[in-house]
SELUMKOL-544545 format. One line per field, with one value per residue: residue in three letters; residue number from 0; y, x, z of N, C-alpha, C, O in turn. Coordinates in steps of 0.2 Angstrom, whole numbers, plus 5000, padded with zeros to 4 digits. Each point is the difference from the previous one (the first is absolute). Example, Ala and Ser with C-alpha at 12.3 -4.5 7.8 and 13.67 -1.06 7.14 Angstrom:
<sites>
res	ALA; SER $
n	0; 1 $
nyy	4972; 5006 $
nxx	5066; 4993 $
nzz	5039; 4993 $
cayy	5006; 5006 $
caxx	4996; 5004 $
cazz	5000; 5001 $
cyy	5006; 5005 $
cxx	5004; 4996 $
czz	5000; 5003 $
oyy	4999; 5006 $
oxx	5005; 5003 $
ozz	5003; 5001 $
</sites>
This chain:
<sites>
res	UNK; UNK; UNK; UNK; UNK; UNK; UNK; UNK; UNK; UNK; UNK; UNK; UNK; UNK; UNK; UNK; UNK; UNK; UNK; UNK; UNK; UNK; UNK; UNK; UNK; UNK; UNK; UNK; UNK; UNK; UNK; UNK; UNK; UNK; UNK; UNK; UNK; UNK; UNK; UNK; UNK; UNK; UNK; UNK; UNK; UNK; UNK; UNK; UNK; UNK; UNK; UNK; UNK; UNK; UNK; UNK; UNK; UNK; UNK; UNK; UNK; UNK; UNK; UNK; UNK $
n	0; 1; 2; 3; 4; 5; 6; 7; 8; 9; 10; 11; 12; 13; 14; 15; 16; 17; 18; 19; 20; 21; 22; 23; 24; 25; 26; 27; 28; 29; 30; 31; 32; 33; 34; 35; 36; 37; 38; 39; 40; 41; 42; 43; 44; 45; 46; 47; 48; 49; 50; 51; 52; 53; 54; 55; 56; 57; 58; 59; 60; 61; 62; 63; 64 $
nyy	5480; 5009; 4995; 5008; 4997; 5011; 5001; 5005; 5004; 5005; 5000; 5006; 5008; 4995; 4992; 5005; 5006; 4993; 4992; 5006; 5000; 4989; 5002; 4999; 4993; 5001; 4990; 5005; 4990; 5009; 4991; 4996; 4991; 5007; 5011; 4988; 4995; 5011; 4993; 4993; 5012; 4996; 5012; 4990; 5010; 4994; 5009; 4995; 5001; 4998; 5002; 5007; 4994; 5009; 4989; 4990; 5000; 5007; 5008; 5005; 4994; 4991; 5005; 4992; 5003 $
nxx	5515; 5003; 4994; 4994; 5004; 4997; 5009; 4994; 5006; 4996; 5000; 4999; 5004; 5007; 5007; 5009; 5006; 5005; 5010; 5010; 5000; 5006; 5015; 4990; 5003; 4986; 5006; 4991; 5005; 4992; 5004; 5003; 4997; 5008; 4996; 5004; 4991; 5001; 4997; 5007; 5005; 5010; 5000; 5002; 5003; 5009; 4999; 5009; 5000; 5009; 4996; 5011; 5009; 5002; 4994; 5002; 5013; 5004; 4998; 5010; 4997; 5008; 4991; 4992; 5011 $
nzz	5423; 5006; 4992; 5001; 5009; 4998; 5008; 5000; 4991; 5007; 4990; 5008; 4996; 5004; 4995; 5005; 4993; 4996; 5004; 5004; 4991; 5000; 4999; 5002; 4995; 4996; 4993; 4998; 5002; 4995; 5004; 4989; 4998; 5000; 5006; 5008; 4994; 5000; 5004; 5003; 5000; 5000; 4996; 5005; 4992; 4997; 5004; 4997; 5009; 4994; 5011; 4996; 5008; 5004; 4997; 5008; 4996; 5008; 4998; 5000; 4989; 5002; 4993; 5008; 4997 $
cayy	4994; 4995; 5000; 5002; 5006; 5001; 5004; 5007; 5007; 5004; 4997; 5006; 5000; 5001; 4996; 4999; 5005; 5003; 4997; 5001; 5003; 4999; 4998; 4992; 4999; 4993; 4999; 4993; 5002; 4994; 4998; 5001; 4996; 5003; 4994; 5000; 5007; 4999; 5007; 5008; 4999; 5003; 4998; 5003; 5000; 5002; 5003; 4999; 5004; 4999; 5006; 4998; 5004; 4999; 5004; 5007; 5004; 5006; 5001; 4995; 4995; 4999; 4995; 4995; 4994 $
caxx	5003; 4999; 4996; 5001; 5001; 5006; 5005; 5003; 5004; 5005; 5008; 5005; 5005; 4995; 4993; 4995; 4996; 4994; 4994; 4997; 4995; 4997; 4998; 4998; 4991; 5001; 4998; 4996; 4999; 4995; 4996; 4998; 4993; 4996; 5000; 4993; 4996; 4998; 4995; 5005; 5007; 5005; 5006; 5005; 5007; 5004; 5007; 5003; 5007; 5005; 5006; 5006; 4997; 4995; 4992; 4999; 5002; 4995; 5006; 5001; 5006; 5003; 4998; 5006; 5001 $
cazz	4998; 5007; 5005; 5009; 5004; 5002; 5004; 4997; 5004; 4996; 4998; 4997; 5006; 5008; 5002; 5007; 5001; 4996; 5003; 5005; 4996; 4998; 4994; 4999; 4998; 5000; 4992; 4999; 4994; 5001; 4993; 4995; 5002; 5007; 5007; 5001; 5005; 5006; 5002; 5001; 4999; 5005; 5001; 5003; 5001; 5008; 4999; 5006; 5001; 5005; 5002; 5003; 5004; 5006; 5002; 5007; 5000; 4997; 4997; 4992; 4999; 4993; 4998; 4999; 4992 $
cyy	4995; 5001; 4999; 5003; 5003; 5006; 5005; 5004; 5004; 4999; 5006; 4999; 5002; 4996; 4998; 5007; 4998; 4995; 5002; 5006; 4999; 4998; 4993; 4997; 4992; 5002; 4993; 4998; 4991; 4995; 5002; 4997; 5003; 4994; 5000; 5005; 4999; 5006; 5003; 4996; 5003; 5000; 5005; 4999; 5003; 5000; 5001; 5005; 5000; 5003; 4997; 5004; 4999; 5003; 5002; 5006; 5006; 5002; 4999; 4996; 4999; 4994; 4993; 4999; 4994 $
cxx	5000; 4994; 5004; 4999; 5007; 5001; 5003; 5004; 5004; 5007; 5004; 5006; 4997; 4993; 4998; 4998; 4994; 4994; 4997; 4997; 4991; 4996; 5002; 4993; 5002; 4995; 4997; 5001; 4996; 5000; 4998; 4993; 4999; 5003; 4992; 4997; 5001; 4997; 5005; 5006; 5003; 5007; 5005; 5006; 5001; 5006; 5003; 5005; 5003; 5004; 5004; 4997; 4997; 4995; 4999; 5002; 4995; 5001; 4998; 5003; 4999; 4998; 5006; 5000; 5000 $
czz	5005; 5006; 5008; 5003; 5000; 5002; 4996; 5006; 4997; 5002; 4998; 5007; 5007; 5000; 5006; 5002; 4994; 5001; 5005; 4999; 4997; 4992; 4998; 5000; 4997; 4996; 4999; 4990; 4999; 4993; 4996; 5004; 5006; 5005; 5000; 5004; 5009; 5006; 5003; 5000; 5004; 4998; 5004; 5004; 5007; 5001; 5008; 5000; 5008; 5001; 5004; 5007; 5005; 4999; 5003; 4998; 4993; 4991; 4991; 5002; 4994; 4997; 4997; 4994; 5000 $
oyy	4994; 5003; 4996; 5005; 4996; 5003; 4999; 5000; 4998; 4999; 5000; 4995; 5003; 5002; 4997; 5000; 5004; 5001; 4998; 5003; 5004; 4999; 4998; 5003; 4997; 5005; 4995; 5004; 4994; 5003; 5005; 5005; 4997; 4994; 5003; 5004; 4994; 5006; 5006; 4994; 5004; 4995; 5006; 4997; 5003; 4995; 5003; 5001; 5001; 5001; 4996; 5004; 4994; 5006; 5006; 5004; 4998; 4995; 4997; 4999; 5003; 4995; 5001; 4998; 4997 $
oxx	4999; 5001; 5004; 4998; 5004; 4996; 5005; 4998; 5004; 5002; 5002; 5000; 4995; 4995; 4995; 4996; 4995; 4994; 4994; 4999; 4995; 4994; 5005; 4996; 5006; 4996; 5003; 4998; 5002; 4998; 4997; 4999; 4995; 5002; 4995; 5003; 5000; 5001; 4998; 5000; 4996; 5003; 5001; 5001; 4997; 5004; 4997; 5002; 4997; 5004; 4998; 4995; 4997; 4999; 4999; 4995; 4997; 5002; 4995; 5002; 4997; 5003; 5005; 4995; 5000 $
ozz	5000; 5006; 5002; 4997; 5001; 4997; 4999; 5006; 4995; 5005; 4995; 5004; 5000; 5002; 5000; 5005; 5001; 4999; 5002; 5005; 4999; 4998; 4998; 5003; 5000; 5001; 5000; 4996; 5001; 4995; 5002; 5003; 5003; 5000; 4998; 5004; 5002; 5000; 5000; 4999; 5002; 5001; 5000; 5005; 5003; 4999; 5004; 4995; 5006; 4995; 5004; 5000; 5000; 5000; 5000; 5001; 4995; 4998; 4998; 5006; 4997; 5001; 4996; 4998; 4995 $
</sites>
């Protein structure tokens, strides 16, 4: 019903475990009449994450909320 692009993930409890996982992707949803032609397409997602902490220091750390 809405043409665009959009962001999915997984929505259960522990959602920055499951994104830093890598459950997330991107949904193209096109026109009833199509998009115009074109010779390539590209889509892509990209995902940031921040840890509390010293990078220098070795270790686990704790992903920032």
């Amino acid at each position: 019903m809405n043409p665009s692009v959009y962001i999915y993930h997984c929505a259960t409890p522990m959602i920055p475990f499951h994104l830093s996982h890598g459950m997330y992707g991107l949904m193209v949803v096109e026109p009833p009449s199509g998009s115009p032609k074109a010779d390539r397409e590209f889509y892509v997602v990209q995902g940031d994450f921040y840890f509390t902490g010293d990078p220098a220091q070795s270790g686990l750390h704790q992903a920032a909320m």
